[in-house]
Z-matrix of the N, CA and C atoms (Angstrom, degrees):
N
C 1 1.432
C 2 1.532 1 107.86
N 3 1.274 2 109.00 1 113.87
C 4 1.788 3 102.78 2 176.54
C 5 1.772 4 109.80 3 -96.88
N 6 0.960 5 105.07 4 161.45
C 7 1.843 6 97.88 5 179.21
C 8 2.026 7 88.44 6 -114.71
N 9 1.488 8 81.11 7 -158.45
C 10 1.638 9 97.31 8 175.88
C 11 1.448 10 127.05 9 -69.74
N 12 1.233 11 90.57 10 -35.27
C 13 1.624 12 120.03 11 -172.21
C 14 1.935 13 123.65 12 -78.63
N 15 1.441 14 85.51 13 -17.40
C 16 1.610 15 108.07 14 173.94
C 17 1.268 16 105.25 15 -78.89
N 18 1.958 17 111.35 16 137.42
C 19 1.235 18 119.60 17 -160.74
C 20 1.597 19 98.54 18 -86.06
N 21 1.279 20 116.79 19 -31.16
C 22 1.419 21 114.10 20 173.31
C 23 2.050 22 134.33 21 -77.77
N 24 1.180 23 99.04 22 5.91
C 25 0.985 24 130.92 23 162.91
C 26 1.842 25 114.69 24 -39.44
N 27 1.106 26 138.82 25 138.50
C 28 1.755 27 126.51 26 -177.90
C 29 1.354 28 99.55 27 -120.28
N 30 1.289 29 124.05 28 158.92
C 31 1.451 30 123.53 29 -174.88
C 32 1.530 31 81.37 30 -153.94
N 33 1.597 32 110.25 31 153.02
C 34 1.338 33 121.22 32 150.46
C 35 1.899 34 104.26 33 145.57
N 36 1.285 35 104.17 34 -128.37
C 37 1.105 36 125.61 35 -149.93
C 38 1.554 37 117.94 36 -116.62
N 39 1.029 38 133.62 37 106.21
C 40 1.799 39 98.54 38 179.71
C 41 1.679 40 93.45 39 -83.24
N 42 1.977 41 101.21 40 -173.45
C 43 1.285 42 107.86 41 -163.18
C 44 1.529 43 88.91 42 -96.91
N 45 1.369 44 145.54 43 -0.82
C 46 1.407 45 134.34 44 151.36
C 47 1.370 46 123.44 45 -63.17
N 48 1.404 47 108.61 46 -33.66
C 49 1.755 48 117.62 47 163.19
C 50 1.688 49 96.90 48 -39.03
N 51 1.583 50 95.21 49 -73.30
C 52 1.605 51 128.17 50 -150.28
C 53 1.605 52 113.96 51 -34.86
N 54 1.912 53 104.56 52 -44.07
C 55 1.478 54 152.70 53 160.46
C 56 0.975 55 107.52 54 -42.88
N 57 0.958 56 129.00 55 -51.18
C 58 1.837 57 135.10 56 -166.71
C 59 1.027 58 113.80 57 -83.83
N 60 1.480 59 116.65 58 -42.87
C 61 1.331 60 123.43 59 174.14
C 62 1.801 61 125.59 60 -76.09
N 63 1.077 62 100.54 61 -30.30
C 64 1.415 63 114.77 62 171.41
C 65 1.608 64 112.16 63 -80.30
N 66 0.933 65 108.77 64 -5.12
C 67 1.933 66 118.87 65 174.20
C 68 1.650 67 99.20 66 -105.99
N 69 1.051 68 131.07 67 -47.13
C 70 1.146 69 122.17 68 162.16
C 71 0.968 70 125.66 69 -46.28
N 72 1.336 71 117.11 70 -60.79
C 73 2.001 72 131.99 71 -173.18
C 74 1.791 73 83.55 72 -50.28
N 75 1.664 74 133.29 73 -89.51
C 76 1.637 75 126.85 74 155.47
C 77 1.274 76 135.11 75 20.20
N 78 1.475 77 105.95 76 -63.41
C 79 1.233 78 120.65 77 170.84
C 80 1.590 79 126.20 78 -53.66
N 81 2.096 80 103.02 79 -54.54
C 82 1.312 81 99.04 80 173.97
C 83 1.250 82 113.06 81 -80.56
N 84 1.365 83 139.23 82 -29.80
C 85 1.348 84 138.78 83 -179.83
C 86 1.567 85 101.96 84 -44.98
N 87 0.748 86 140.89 85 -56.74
C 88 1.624 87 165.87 86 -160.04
C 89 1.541 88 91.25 87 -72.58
N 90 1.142 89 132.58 88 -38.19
C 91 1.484 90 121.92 89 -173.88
C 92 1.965 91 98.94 90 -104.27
N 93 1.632 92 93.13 91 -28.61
C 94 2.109 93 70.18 92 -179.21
C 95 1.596 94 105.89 93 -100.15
N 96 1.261 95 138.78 94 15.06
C 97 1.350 96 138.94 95 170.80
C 98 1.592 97 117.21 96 -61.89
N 99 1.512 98 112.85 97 -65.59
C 100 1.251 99 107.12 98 164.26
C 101 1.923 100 133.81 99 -51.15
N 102 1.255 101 96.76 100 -19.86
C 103 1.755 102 108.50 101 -164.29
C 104 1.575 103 87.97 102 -85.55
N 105 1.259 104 124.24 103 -48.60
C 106 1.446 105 134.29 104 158.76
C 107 1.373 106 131.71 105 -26.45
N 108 1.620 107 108.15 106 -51.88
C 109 1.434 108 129.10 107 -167.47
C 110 1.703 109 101.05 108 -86.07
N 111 1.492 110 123.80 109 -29.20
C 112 1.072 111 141.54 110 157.46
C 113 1.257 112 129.61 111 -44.25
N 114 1.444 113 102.98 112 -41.06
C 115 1.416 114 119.00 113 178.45
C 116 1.469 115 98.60 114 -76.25
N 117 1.290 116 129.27 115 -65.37
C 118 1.465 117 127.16 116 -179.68
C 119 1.178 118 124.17 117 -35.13
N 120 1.617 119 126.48 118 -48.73
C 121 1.182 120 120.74 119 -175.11
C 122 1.532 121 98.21 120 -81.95
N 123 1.131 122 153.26 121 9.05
C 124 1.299 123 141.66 122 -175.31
C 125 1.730 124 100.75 123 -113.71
N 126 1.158 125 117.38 124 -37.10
C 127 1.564 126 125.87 125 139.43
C 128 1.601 127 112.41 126 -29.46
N 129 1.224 128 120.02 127 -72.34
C 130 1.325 129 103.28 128 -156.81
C 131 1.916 130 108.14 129 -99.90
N 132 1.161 131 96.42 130 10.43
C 133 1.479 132 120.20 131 169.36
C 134 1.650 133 95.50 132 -62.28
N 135 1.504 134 92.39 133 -89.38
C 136 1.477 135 118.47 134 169.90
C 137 1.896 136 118.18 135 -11.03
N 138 1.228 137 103.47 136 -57.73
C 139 1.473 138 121.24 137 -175.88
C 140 2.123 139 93.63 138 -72.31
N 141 1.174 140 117.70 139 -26.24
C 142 1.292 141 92.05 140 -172.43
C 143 1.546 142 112.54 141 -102.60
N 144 1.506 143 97.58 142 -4.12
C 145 1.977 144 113.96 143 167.40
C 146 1.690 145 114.18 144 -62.27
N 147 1.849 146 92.18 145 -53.98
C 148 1.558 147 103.55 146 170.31
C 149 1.669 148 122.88 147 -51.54
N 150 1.623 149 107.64 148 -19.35
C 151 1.290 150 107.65 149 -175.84
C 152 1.325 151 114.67 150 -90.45
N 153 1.492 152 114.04 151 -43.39
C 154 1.456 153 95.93 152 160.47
C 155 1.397 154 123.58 153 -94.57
N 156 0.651 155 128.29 154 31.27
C 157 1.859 156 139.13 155 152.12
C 158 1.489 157 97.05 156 -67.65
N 159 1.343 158 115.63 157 -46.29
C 160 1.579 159 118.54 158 -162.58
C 161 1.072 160 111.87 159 -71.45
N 162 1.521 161 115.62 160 -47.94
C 163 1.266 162 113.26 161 177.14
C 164 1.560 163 121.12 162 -69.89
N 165 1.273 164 114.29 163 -26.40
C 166 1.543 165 114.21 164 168.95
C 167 1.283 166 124.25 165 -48.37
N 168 1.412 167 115.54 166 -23.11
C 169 1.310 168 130.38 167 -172.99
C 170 1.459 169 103.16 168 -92.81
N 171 1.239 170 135.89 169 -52.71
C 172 1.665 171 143.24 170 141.95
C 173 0.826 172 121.58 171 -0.24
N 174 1.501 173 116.30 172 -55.66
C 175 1.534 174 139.17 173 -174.37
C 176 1.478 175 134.02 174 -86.88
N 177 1.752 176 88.61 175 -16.88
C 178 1.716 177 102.64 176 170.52
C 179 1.860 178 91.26 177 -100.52
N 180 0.718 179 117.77 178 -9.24
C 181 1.722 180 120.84 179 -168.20
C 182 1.450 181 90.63 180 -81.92
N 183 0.989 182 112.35 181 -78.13
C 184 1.378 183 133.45 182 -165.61
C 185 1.964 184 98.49 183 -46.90
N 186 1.509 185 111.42 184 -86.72
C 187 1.495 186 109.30 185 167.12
C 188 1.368 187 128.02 186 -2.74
N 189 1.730 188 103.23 187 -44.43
C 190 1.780 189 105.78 188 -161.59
C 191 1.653 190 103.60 189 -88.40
N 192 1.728 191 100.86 190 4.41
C 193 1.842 192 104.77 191 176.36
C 194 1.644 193 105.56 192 -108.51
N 195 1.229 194 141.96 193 -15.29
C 196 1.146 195 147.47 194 -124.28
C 197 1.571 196 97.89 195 -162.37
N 198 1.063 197 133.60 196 -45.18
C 199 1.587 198 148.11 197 -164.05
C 200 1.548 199 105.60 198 43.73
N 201 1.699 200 122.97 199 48.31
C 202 1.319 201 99.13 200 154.97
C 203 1.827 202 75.89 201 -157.15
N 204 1.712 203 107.16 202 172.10
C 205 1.306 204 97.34 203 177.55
C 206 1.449 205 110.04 204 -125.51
N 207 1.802 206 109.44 205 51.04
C 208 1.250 207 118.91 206 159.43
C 209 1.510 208 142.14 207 -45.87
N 210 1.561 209 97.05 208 -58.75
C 211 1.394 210 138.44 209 179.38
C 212 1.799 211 103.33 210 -90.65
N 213 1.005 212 123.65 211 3.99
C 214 1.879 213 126.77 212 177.82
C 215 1.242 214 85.60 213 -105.59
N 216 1.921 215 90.54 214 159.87
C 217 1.232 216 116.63 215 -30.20
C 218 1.937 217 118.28 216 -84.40
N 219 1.061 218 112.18 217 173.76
C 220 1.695 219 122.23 218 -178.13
C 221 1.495 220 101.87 219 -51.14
N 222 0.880 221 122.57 220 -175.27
C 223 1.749 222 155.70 221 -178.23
C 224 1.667 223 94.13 222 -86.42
N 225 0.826 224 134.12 223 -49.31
C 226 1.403 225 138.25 224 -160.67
C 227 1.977 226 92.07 225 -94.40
N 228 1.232 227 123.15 226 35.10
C 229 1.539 228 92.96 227 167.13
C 230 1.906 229 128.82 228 -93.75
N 231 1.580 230 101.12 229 27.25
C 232 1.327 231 110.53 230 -173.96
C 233 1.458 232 111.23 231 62.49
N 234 1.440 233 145.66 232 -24.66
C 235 0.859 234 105.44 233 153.55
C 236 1.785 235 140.72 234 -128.21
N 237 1.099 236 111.26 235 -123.58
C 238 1.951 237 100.21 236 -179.89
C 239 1.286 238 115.53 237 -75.62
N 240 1.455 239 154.10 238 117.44
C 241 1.041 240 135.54 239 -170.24
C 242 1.419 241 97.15 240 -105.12
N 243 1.468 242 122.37 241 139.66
C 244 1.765 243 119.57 242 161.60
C 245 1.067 244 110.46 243 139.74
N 246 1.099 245 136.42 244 -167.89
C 247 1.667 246 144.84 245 -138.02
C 248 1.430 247 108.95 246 -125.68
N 249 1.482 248 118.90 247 -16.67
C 250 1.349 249 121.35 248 169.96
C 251 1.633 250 117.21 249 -75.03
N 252 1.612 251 116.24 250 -176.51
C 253 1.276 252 128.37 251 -179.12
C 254 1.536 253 99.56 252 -63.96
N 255 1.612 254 116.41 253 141.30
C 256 1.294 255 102.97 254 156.28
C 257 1.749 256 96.09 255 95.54
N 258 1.241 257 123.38 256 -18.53
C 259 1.234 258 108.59 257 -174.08
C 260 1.992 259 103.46 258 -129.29
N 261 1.459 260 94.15 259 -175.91
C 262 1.526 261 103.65 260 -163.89
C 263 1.711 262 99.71 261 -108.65
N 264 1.219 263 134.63 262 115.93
C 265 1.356 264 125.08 263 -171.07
C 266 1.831 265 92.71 264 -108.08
N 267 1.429 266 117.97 265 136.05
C 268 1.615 267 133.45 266 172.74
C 269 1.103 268 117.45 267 -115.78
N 270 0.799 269 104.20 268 130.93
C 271 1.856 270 125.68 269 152.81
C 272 1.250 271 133.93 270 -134.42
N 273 1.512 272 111.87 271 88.37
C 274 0.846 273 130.69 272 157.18
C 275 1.523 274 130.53 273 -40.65
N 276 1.280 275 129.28 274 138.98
C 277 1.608 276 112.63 275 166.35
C 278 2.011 277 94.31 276 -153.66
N 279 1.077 278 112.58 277 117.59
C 280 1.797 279 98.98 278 164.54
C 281 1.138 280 91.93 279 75.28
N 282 1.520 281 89.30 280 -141.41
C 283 1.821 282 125.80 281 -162.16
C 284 1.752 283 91.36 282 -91.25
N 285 1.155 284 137.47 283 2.89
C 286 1.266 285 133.80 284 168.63
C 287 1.337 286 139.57 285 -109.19
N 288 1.689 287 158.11 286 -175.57
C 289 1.036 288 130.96 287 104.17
C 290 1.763 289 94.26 288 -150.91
N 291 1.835 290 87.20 289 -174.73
C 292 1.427 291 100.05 290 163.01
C 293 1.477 292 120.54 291 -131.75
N 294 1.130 293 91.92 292 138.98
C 295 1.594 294 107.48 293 173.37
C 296 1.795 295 115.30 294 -103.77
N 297 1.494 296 105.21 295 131.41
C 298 1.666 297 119.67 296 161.40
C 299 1.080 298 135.45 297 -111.61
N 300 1.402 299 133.12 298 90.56
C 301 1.561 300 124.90 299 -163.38
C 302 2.188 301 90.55 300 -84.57
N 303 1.179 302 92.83 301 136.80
C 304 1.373 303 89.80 302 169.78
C 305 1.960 304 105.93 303 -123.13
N 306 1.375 305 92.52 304 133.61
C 307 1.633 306 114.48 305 -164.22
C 308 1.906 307 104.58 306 -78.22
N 309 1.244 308 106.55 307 144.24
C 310 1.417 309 105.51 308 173.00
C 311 1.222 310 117.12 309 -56.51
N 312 1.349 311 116.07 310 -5.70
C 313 1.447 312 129.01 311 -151.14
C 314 1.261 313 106.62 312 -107.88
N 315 1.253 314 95.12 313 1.19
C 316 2.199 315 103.19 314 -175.07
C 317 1.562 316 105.33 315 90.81
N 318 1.621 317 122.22 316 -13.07
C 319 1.342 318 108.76 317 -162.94
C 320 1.658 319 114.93 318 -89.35
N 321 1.122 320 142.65 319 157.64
C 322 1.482 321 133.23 320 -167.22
C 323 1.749 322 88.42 321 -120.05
N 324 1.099 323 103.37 322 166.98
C 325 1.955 324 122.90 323 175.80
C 326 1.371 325 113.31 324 -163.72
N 327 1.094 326 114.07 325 123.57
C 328 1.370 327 136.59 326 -146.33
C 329 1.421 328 115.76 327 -113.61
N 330 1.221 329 133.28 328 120.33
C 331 1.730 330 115.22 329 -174.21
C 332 1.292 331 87.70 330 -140.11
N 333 1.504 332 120.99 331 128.06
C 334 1.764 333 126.55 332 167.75
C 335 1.191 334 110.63 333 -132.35
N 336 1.337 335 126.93 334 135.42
C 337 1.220 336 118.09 335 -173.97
C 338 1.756 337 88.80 336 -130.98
N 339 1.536 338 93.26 337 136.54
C 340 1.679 339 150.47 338 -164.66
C 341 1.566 340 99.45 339 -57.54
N 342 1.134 341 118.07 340 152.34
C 343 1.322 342 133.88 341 177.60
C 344 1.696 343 105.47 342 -79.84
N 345 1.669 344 108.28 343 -25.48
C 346 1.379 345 126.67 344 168.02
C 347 1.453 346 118.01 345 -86.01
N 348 1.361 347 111.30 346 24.00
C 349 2.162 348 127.01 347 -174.30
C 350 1.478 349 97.84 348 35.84
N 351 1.862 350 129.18 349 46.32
C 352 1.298 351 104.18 350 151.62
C 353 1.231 352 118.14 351 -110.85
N 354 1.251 353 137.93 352 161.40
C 355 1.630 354 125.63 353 173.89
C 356 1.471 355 118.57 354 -101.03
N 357 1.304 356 117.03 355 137.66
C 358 1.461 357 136.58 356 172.60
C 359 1.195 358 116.72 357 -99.48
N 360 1.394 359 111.03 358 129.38
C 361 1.777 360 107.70 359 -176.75
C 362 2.014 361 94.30 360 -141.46
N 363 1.785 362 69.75 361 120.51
C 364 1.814 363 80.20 362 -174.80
C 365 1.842 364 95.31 363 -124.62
N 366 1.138 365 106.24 364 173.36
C 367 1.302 366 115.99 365 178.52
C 368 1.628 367 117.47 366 -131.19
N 369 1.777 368 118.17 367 -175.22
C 370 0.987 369 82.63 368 160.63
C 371 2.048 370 77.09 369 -167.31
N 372 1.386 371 110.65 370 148.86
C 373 1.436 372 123.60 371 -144.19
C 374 1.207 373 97.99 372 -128.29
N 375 1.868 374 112.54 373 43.31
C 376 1.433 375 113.41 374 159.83
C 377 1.259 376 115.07 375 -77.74
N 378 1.211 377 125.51 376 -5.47
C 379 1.965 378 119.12 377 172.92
C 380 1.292 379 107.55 378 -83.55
N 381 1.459 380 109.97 379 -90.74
C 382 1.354 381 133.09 380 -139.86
C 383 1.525 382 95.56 381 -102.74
N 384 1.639 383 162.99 382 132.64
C 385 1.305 384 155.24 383 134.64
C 386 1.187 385 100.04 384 -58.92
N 387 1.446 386 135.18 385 -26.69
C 388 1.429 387 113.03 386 171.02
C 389 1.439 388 122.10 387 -108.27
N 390 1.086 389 101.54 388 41.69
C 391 2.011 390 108.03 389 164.56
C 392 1.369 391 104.19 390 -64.23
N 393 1.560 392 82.77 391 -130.81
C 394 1.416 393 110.04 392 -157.92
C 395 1.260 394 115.07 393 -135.79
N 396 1.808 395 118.00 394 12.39
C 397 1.406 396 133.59 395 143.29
C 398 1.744 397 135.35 396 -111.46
N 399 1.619 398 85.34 397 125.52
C 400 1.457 399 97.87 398 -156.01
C 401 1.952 400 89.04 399 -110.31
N 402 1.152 401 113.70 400 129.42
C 403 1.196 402 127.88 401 178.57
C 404 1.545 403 121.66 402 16.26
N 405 1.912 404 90.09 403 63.30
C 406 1.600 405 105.58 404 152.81
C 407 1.759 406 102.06 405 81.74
N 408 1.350 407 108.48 406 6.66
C 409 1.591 408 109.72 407 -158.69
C 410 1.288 409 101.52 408 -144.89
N 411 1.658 410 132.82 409 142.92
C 412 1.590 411 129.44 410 178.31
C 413 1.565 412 88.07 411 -138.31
C-alpha cells in the first residue's frame, strides 16, 4: 500500500492522456491554419490597395501642376515604385494612366483612369483566392 507521502509512489499522466491531447491540440490547428493563412493574404492584399490608393492621389496632385500624368508621380510619393512584388508599376500617358500594385500574395490591383476622368479598379487573383480580390473587382 503506498500513500502520498511514499517516495516510490508515481504521479502523472499516462501516454493515452498524452494521445488525446496531442490529437486534440491537431485537430484545432488543422481547423485554425487555413482561417489564419486567409487572414495573411488579405493583410498583405490590403497593404498593396493602400499603395495604389496612394499613388492615385500623387497623380491627381501632381496632374493639377503639370496637367498631364506623364511625368507623375515625383520621387517622393512614399511609396515602392516599379514592376516588382511589393511595388506600384505606372503608366502614365496624357489625360490617362494605369496603375498595378502587385501583392506579396501573388495578387495584382489595377486602377486606370479613363480618357472620360472615371476610375476602374479591377483585380486579378492569380496568388492568393483568399486575398482581397473577390470577382475581378476591389
Amino acid at each position: 500500500m503506498t500513500s502520498e507521502l511514499d517516495p516510490r509512489a508515481q504521479h502523472g499522466f499516462t501516454l493515452i492522456e498524452l494521445l488525446v491531447v496531442i490529437l486534440l491540440i491537431g485537430i484545432l490547428s488543422a481547423i485554425a491554419l487555413p482561417a489564419l493563412l486567409g487572414q495573411s493574404a488579405k493583410a498583405r492584399d490590403g497593404i498593396a490597395k493602400s499603395d495604389v490608393r496612394t499613388v492615385v492621389s500623387a497623380m491627381e496632385g501632381c496632374y493639377t501642376e503639370v496637367n498631364r500624368y506623364d511625368t507623375c508621380p515625383g520621387p517622393d510619393s512614399g511609396v515602392p515604385l516599379g514592376t516588382g512584388v511589393g511595388q506600384v508599376e505606372v503608366n502614365g500617358l496624357g489625360d490617362t494612366y494605369v496603375l498595378v500594385a502587385r501583392s506579396v500574395s501573388g495578387n495584382s490591383f489595377t486602377v486606370t483612369k479613363r480618357a472620360d476622368q472615371t476610375l476602374v479598379r479591377t483585380c486579378s487573383d492569380a496568388g492568393s483566392t483568399q486575398g482581397g480580390c473577390v470577382g475581378g473587382v476591389w
